[in-house]
C-alpha positions as CSV (number, residue, x, y, z in Angstrom):
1,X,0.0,0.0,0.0
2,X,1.2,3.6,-0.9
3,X,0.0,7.1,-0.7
4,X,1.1,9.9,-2.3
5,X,2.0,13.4,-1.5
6,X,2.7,16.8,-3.1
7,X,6.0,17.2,-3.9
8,X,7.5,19.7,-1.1
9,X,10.8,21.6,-1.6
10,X,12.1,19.3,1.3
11,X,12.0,16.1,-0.6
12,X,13.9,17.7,-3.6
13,X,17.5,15.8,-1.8
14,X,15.7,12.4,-1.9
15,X,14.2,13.1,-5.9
16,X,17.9,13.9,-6.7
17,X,19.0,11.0,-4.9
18,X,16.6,8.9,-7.0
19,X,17.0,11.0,-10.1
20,X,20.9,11.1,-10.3
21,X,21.2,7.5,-9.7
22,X,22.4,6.1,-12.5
23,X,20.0,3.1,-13.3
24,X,17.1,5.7,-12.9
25,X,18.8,7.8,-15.9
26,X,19.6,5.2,-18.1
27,X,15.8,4.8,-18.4
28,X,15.0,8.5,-18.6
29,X,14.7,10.9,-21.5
30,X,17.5,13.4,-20.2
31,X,19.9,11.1,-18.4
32,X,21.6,14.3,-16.8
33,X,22.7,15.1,-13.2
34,X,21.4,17.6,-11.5
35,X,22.8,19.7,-8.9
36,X,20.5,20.2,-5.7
37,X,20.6,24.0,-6.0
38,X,19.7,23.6,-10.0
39,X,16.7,21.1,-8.4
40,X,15.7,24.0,-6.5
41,X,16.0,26.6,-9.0
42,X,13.5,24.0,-11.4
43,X,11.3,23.7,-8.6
44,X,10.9,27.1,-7.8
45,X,10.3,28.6,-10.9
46,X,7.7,26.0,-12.3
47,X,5.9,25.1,-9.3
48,X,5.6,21.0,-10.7
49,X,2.4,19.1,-9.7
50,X,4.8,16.0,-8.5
51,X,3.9,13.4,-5.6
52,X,6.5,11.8,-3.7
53,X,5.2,8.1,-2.9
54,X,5.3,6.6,0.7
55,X,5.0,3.1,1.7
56,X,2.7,2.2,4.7
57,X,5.8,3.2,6.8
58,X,5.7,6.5,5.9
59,X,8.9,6.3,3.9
60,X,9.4,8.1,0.6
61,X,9.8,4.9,-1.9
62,X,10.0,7.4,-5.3
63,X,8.4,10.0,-6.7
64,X,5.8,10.5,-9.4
65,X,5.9,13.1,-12.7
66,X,3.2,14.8,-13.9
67,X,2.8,17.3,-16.5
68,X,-0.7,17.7,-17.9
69,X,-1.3,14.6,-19.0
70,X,2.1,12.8,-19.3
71,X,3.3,10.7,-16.2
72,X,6.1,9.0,-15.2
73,X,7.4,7.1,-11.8
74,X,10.9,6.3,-10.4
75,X,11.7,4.7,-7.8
76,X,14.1,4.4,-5.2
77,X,16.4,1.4,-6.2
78,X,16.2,-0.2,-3.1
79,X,12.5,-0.2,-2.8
80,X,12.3,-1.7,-6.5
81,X,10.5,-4.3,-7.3
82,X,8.0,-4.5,-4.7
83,X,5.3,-3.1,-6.6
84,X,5.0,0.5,-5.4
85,X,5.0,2.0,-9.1
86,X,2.0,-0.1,-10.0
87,X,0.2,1.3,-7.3
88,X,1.3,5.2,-7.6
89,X,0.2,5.0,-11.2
90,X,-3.0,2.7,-9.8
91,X,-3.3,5.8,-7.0
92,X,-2.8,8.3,-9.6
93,X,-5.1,7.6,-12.6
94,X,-8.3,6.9,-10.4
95,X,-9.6,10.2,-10.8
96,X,-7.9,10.6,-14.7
97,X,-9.8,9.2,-17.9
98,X,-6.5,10.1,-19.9
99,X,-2.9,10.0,-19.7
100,X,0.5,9.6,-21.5
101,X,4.0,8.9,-21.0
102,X,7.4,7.8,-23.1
103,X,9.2,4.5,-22.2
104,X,12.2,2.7,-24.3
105,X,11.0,-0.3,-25.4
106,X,13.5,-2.5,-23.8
107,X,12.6,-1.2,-20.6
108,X,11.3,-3.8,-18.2
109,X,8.6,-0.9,-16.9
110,X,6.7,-1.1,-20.2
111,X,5.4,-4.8,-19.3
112,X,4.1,-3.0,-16.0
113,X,2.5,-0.1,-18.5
114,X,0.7,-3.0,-20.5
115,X,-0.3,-4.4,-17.7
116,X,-2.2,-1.3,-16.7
117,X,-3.4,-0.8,-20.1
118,X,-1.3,1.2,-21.6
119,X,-1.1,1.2,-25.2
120,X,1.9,2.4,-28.2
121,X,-0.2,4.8,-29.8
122,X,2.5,4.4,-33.1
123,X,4.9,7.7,-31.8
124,X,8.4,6.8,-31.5
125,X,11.7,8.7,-31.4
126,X,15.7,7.3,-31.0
127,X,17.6,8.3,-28.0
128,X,21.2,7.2,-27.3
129,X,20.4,4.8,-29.9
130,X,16.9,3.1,-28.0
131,X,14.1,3.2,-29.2
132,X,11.8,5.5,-27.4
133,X,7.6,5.2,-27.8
134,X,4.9,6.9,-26.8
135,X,2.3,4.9,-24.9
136,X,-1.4,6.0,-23.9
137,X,-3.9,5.4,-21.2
138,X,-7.7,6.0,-21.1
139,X,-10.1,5.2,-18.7
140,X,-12.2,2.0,-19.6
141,X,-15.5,2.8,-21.2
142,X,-17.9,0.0,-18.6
């Protein structure tokens, strides 16, 4: 079980600590490092609509993106693999009927994406020479 939380200025050290790691950039879009101080410049000046995600002990696991409709999770490496993605994406879209986000195909996290019901809606770009999709969500029509 997780909740999630608004993303506070005090948990920007644990999202860089989660963030800079490196098997959490290998997987992202921009694999750079960021500096605390440039994580609090970012966070100051656009104000992101982020959740940090806590485990039934009330400890931060990872943190969710947000932006609109486009989503994305990381999490913590030594809390991966116990399922807290699946349910801060669970958490998340059960108020949403829509939603996007970008995964390389040989990621492990699109079989998790799938298994949601997310679906390649045909976009694709190359980065660092993977192959990058776009995959979509709505909310089933019962």
């Amino acid at each position: 079980m997780i909740y999630l939380k608004p993303l506070h200025i005090d948990d920007l050290s644990f999202l860089i600590e989660v963030r800079n790691d490196k098997t959490t950039r290998e997987n992202l879009e921009n694999d750079n490092q960021f500096t605390l101080d440039e994580c609090e410049q970012w966070f100051n000046k656009t104000k992101p609509e982020w959740y940090i995600i806590l485990n039934k002990n009330d400890e931060k696991v990872g943190y969710l993106r947000t932006n609109e409709y486009e989503i994305g999770c990381d999490i913590h490496p030594k809390y991966r693999r116990n399922g807290y993605a699946r349910h801060a994406y669970i958490e998340y879209l059960k108020d949403k009927d829509y939603a996007t986000l970008w995964v390389f195909e040989d990621n492990f996290a699109k079989n998790l994406y799938e298994s949601l019901g997310f679906i390649e809606n045909g976009e694709s770009k190359i980065i660092r020479d993977r192959k990058y999709v776009r995959m979509i969500w709505k909310r089933p029509v019962i």
